[in-house]
N, CA, C and O atoms as a CHARMM CRD file, in Angstrom:
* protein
*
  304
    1    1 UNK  N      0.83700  -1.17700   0.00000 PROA 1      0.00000
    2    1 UNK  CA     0.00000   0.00000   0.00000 PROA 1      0.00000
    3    1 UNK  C      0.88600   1.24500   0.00000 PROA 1      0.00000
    4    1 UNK  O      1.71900   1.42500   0.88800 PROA 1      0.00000
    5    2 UNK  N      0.69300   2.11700  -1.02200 PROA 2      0.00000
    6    2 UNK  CA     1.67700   3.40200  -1.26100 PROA 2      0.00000
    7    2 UNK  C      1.17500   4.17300   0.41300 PROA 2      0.00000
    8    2 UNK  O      2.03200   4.46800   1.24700 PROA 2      0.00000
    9    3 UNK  N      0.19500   4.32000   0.56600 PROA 3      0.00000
   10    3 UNK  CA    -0.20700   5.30400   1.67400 PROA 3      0.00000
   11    3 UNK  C      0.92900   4.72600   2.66600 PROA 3      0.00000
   12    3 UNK  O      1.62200   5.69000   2.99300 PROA 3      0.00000
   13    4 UNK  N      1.37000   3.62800   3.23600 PROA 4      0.00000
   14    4 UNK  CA     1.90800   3.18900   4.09600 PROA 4      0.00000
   15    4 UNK  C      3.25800   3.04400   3.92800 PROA 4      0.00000
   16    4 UNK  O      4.08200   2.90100   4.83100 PROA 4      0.00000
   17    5 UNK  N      3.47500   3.08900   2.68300 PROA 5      0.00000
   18    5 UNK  CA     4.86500   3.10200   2.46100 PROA 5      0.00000
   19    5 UNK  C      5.91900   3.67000   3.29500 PROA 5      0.00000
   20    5 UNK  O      5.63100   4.81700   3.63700 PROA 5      0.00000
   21    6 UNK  N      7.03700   3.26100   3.73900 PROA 6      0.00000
   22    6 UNK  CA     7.58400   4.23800   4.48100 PROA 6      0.00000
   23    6 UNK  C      9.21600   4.83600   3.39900 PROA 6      0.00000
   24    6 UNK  O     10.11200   5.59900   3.76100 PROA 6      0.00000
   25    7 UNK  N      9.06000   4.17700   2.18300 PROA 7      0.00000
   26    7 UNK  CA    10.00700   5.03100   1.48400 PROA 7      0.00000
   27    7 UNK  C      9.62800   6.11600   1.08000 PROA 7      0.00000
   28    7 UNK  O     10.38900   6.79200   0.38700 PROA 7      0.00000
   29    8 UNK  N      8.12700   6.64700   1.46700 PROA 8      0.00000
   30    8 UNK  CA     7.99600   7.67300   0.98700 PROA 8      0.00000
   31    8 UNK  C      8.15500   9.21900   1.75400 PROA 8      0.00000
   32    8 UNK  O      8.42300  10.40300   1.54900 PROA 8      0.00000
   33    9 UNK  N      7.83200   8.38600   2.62400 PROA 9      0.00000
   34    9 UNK  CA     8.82100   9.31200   4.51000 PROA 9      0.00000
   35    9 UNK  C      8.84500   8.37700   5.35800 PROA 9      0.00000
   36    9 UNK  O      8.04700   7.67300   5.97600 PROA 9      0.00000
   37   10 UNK  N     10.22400   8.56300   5.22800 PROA 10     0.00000
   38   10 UNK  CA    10.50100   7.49700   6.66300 PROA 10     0.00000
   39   10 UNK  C     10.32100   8.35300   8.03200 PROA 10     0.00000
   40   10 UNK  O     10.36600   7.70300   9.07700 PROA 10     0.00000
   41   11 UNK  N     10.17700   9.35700   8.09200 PROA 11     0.00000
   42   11 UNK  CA    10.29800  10.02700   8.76300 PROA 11     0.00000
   43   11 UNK  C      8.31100   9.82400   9.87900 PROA 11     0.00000
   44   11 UNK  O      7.84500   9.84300  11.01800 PROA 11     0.00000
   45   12 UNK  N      7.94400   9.66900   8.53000 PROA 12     0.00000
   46   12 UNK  CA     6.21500   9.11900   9.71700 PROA 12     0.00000
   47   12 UNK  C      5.57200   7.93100   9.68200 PROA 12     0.00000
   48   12 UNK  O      5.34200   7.03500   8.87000 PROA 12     0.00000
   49   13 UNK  N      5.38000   8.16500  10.67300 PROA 13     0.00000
   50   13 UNK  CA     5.00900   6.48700  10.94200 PROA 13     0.00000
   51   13 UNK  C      3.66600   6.23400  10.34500 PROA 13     0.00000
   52   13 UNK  O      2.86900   7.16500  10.23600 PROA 13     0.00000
   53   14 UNK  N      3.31100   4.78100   9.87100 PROA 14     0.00000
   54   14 UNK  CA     1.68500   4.85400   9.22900 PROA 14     0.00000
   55   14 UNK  C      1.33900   3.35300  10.18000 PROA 14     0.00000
   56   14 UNK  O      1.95700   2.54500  10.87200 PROA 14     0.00000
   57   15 UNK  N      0.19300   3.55800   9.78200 PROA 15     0.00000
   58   15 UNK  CA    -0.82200   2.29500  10.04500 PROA 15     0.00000
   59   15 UNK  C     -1.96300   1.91400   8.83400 PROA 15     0.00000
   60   15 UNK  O     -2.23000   2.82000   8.04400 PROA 15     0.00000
   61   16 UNK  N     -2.48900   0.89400   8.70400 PROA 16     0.00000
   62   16 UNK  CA    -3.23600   0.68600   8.25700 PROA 16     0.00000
   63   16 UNK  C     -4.22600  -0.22700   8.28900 PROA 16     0.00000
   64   16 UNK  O     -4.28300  -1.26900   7.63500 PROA 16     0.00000
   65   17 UNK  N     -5.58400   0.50600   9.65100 PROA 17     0.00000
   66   17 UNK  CA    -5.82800  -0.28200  10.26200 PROA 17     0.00000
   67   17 UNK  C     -6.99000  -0.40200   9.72300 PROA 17     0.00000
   68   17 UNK  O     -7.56500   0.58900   9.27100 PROA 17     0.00000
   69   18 UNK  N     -7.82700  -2.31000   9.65600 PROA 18     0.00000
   70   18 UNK  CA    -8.90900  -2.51700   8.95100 PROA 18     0.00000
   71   18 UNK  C     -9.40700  -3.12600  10.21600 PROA 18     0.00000
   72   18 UNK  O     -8.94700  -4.21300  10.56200 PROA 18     0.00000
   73   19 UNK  N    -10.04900  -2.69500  10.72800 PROA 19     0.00000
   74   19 UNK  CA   -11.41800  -3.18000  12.04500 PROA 19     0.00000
   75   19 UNK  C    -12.44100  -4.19800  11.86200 PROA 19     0.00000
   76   19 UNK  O    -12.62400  -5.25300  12.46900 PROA 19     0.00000
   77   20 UNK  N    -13.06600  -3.66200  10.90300 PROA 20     0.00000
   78   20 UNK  CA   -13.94100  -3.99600  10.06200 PROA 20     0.00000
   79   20 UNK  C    -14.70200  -4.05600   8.98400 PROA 20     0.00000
   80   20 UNK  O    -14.63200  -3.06500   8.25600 PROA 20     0.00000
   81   21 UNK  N    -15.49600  -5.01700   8.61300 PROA 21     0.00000
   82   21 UNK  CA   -16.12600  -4.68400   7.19500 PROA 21     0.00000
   83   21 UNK  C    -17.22400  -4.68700   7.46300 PROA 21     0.00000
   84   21 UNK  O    -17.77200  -5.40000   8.30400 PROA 21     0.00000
   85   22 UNK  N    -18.07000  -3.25900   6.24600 PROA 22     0.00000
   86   22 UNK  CA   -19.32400  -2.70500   6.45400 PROA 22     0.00000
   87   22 UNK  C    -20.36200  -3.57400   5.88500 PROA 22     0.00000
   88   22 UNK  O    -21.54900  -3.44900   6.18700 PROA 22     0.00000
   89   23 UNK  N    -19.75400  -4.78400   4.75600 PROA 23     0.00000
   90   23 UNK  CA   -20.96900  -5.90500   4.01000 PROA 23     0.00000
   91   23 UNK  C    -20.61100  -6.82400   5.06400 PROA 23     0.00000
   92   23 UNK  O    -20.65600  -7.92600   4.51600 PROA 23     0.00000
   93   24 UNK  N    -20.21900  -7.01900   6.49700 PROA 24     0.00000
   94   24 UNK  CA   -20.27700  -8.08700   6.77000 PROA 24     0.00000
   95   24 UNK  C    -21.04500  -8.12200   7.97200 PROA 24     0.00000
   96   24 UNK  O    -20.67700  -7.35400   8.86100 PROA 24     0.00000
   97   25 UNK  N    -22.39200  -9.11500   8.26700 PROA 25     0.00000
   98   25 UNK  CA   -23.47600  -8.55900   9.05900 PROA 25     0.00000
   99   25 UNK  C    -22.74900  -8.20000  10.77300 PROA 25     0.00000
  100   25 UNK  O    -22.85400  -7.09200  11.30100 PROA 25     0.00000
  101   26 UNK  N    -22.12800  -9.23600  11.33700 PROA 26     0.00000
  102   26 UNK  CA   -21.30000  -9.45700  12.10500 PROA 26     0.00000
  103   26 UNK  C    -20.43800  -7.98500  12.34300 PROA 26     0.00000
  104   26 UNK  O    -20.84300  -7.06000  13.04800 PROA 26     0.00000
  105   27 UNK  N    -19.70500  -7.99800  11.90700 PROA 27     0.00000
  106   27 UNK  CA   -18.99500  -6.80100  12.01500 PROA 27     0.00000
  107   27 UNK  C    -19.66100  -5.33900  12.39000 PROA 27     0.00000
  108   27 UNK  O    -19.31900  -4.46200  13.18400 PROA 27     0.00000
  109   28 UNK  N    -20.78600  -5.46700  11.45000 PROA 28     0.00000
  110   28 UNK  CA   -21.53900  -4.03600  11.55000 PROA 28     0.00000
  111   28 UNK  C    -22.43000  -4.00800  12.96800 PROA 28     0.00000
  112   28 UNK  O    -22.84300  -3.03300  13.59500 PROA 28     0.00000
  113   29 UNK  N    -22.51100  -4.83000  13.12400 PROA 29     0.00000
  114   29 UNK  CA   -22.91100  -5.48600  14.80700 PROA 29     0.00000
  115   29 UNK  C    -22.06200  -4.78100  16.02900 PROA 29     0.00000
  116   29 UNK  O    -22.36500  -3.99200  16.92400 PROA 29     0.00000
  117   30 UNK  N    -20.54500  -5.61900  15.53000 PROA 30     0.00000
  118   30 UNK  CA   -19.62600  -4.99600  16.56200 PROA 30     0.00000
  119   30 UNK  C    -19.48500  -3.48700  16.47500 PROA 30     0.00000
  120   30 UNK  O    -19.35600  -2.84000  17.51400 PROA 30     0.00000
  121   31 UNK  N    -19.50400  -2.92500  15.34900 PROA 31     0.00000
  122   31 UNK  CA   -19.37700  -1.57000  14.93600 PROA 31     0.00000
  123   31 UNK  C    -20.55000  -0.82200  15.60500 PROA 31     0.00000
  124   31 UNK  O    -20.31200   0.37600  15.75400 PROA 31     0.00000
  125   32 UNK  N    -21.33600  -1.09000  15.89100 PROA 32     0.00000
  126   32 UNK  CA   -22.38500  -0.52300  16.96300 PROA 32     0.00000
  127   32 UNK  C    -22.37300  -0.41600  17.99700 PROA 32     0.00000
  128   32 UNK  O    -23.02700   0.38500  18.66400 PROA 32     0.00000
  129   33 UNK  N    -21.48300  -1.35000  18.42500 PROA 33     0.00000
  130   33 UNK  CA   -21.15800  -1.18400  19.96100 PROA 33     0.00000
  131   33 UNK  C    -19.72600  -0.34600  20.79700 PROA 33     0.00000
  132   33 UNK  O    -18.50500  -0.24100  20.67400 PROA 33     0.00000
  133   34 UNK  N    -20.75200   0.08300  21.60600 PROA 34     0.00000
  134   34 UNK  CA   -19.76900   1.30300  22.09600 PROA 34     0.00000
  135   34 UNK  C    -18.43600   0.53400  23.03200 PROA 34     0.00000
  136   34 UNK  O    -17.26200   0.90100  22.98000 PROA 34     0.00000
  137   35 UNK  N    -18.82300  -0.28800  23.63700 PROA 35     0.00000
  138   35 UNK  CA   -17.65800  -1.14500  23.98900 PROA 35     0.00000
  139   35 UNK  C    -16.44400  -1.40700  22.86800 PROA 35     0.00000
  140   35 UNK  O    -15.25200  -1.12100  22.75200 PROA 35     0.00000
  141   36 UNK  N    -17.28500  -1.99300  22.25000 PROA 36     0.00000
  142   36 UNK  CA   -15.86100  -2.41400  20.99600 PROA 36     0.00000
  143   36 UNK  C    -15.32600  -1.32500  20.53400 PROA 36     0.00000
  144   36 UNK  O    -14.11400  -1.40300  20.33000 PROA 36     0.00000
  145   37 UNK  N    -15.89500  -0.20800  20.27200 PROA 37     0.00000
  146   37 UNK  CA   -15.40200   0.58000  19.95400 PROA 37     0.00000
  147   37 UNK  C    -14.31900   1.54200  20.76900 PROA 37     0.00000
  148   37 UNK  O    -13.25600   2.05700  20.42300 PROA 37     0.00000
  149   38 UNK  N    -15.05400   1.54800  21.97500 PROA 38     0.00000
  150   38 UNK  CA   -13.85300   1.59500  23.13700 PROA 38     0.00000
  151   38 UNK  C    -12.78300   1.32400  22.96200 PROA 38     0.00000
  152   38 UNK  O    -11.82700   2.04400  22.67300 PROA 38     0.00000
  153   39 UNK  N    -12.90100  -0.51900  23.24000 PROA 39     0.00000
  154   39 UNK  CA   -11.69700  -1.06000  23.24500 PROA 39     0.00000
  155   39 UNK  C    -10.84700  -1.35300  21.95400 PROA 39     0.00000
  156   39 UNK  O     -9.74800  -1.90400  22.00700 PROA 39     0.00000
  157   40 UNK  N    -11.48200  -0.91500  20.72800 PROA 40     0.00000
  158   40 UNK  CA   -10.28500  -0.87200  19.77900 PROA 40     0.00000
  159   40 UNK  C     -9.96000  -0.02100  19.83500 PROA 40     0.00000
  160   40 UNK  O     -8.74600   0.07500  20.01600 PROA 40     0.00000
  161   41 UNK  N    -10.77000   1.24000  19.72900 PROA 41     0.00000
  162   41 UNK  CA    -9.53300   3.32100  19.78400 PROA 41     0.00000
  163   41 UNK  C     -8.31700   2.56200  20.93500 PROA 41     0.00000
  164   41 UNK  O     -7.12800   2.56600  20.61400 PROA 41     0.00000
  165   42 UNK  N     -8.85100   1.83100  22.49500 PROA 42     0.00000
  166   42 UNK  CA    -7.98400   1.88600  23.15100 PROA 42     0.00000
  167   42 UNK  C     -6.85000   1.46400  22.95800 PROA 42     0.00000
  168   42 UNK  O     -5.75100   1.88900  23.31200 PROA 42     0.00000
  169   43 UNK  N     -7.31500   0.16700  22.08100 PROA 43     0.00000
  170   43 UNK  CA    -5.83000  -0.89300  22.27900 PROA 43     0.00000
  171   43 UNK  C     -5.20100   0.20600  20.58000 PROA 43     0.00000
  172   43 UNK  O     -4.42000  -0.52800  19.97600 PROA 43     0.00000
  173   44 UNK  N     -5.31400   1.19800  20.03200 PROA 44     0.00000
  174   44 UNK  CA    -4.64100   1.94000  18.81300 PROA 44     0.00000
  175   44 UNK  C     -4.06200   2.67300  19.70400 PROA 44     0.00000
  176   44 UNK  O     -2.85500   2.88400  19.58800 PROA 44     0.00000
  177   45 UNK  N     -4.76600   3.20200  20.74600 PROA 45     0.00000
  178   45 UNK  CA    -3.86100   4.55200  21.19700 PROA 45     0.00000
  179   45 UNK  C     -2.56900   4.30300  22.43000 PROA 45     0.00000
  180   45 UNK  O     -1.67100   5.06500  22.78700 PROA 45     0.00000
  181   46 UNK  N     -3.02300   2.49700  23.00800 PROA 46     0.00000
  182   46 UNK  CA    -1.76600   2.38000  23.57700 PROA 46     0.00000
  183   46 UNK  C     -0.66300   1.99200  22.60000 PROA 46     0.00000
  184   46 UNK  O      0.45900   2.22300  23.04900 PROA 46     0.00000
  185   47 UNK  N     -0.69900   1.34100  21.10100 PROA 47     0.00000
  186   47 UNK  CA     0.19100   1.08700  20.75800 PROA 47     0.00000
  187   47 UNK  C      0.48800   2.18900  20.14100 PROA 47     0.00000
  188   47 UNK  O      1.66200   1.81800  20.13000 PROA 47     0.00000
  189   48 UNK  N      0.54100   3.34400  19.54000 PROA 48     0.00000
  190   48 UNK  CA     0.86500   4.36700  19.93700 PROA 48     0.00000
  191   48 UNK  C      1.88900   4.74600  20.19600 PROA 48     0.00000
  192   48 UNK  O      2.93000   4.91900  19.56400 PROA 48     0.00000
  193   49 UNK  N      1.41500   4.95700  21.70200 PROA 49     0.00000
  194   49 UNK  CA     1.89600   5.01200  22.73100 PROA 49     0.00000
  195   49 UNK  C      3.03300   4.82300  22.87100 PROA 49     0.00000
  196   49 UNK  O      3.98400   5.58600  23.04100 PROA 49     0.00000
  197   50 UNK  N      2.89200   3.21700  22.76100 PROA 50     0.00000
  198   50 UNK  CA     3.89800   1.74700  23.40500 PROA 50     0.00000
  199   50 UNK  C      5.57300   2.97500  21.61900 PROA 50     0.00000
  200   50 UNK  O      6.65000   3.56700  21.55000 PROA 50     0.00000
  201   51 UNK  N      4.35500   2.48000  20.76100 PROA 51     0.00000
  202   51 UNK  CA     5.78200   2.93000  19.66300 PROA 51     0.00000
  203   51 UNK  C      6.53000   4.27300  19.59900 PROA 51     0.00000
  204   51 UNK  O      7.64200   4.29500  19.07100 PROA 51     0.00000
  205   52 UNK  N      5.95900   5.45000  20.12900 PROA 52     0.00000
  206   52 UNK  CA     6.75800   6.57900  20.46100 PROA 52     0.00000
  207   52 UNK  C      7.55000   5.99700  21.58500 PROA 52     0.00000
  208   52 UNK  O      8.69500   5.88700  21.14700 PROA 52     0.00000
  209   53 UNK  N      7.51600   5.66300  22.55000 PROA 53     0.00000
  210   53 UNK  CA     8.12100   5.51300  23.99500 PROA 53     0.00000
  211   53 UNK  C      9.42100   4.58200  23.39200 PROA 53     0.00000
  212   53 UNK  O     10.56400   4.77900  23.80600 PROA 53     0.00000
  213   54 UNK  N      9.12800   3.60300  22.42300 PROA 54     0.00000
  214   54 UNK  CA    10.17000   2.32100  21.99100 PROA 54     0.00000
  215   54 UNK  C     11.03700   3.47900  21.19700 PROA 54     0.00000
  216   54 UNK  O     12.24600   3.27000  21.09800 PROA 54     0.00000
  217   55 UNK  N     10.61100   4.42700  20.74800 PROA 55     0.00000
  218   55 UNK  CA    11.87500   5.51100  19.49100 PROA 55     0.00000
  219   55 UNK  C     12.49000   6.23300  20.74600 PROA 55     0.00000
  220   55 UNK  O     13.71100   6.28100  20.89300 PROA 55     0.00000
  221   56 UNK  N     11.51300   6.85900  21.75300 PROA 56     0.00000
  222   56 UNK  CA    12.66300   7.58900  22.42100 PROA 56     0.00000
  223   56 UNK  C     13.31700   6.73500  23.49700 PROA 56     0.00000
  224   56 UNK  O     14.03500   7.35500  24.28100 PROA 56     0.00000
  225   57 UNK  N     13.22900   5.76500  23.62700 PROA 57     0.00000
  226   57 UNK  CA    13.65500   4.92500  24.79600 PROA 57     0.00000
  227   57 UNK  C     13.86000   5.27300  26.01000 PROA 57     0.00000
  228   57 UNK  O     14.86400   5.55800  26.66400 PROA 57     0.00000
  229   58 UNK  N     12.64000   5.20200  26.24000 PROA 58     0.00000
  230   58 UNK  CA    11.89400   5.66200  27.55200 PROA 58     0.00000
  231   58 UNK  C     10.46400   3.96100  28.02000 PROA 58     0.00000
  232   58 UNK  O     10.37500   2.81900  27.56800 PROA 58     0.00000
  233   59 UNK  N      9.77800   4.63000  28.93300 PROA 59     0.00000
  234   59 UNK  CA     8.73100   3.99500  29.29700 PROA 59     0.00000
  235   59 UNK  C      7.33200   4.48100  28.71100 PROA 59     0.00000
  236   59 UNK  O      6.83200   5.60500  28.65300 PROA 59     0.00000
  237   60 UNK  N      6.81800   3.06200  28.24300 PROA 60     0.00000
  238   60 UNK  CA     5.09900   3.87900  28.08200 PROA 60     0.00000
  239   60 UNK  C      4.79400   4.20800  29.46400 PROA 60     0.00000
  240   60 UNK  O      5.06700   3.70000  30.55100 PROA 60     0.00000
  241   61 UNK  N      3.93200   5.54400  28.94800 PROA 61     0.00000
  242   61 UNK  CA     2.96500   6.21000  30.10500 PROA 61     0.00000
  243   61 UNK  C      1.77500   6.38200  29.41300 PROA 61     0.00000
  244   61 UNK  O      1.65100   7.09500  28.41700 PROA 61     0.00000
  245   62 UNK  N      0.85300   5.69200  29.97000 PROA 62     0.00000
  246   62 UNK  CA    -0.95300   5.73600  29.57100 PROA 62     0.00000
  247   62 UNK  C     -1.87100   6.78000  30.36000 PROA 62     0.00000
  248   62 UNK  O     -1.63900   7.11600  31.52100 PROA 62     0.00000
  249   63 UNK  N     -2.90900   7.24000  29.61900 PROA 63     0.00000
  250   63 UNK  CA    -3.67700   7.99900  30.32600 PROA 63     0.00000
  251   63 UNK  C     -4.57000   7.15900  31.76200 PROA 63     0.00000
  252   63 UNK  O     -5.38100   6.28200  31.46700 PROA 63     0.00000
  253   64 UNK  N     -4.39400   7.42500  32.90000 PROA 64     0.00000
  254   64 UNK  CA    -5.33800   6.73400  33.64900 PROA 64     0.00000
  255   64 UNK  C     -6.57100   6.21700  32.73700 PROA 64     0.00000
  256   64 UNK  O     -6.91400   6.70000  31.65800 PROA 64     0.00000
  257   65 UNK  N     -7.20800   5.03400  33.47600 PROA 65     0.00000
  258   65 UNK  CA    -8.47400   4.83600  32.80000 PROA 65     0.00000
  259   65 UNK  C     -9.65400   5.22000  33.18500 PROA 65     0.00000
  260   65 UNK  O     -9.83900   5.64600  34.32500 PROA 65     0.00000
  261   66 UNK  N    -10.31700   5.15300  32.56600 PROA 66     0.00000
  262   66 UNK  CA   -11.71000   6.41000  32.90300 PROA 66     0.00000
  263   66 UNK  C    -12.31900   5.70000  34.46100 PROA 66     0.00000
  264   66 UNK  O    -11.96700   4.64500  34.98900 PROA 66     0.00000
  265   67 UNK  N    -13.15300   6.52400  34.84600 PROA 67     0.00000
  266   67 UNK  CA   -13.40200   5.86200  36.49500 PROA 67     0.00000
  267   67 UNK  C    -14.81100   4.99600  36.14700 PROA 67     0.00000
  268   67 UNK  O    -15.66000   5.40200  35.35300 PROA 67     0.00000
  269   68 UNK  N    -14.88900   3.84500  36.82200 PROA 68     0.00000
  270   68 UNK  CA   -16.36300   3.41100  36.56500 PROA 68     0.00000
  271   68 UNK  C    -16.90500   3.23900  38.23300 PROA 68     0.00000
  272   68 UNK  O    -16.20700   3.39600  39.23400 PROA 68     0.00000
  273   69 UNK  N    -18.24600   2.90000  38.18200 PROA 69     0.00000
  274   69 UNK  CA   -19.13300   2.84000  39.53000 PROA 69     0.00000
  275   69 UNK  C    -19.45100   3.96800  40.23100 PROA 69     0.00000
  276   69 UNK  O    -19.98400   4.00300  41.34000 PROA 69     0.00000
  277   70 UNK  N    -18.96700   5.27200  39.27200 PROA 70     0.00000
  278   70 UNK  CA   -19.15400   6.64700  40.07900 PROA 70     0.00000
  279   70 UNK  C    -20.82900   6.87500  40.97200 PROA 70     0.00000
  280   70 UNK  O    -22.00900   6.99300  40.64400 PROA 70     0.00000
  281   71 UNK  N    -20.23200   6.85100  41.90300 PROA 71     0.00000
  282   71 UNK  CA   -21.63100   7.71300  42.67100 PROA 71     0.00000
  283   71 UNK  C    -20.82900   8.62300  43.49900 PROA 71     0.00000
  284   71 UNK  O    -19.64300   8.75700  43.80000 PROA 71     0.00000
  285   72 UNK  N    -22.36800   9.40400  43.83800 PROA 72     0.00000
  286   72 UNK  CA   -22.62500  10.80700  44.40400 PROA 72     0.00000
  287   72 UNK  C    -23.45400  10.18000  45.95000 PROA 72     0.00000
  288   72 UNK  O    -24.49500   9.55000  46.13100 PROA 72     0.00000
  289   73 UNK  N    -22.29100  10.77600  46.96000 PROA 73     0.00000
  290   73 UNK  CA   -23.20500  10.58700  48.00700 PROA 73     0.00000
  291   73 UNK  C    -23.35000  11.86100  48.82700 PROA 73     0.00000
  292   73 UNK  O    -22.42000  12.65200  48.66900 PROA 73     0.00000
  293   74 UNK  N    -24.52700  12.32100  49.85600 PROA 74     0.00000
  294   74 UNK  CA   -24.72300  13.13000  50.35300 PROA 74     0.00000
  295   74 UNK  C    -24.25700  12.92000  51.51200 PROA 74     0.00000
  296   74 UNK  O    -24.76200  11.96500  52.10200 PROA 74     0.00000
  297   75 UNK  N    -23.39700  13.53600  52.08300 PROA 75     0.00000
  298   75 UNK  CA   -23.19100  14.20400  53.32800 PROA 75     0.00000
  299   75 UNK  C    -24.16700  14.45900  54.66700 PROA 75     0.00000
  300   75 UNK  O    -24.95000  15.39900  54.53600 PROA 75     0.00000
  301   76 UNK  N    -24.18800  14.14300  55.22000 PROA 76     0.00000
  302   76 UNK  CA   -25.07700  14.09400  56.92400 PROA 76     0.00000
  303   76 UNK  C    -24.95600  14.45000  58.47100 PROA 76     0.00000
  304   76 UNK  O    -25.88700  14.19900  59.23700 PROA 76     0.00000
């Protein structure tokens, strides 16, 4: 794939990521769901992540993860 090429700059990094397909009933299923969708942005943005940290040779650092079970309690 020319888009991905990296002789064409080595200098940026590409991906070329296929999730899913829109004729396939299955897929368009998962593609509805906000979970999956979650967890694929997530697992793109730690590797990422993971591949800047591997160029400067350093450690990945991730954004905390979002909080779940939040409640609000009142005071007495």
């Amino acid at each position: 794939f020319a888009e991905v090429n990296p002789n064409h700059n080595p200098e940026m990094p590409a991906a070329l990521v296929e999730l899913a397909f829109h004729d396939n009933a299955t897929d368009v299923e998962y593609l509805k769901e906000p979970e999956f969708r979650r967890d694929a942005s997530r697992a793109m943005y730690r590797a990422i992540v993971r591949y800047f940290a591997e160029k400067a040779g350093t450690s990945p650092v991730f954004l905390p993860e979002p909080p779940t079970a939040v409640q609000l309690r009142r005071g007495g």
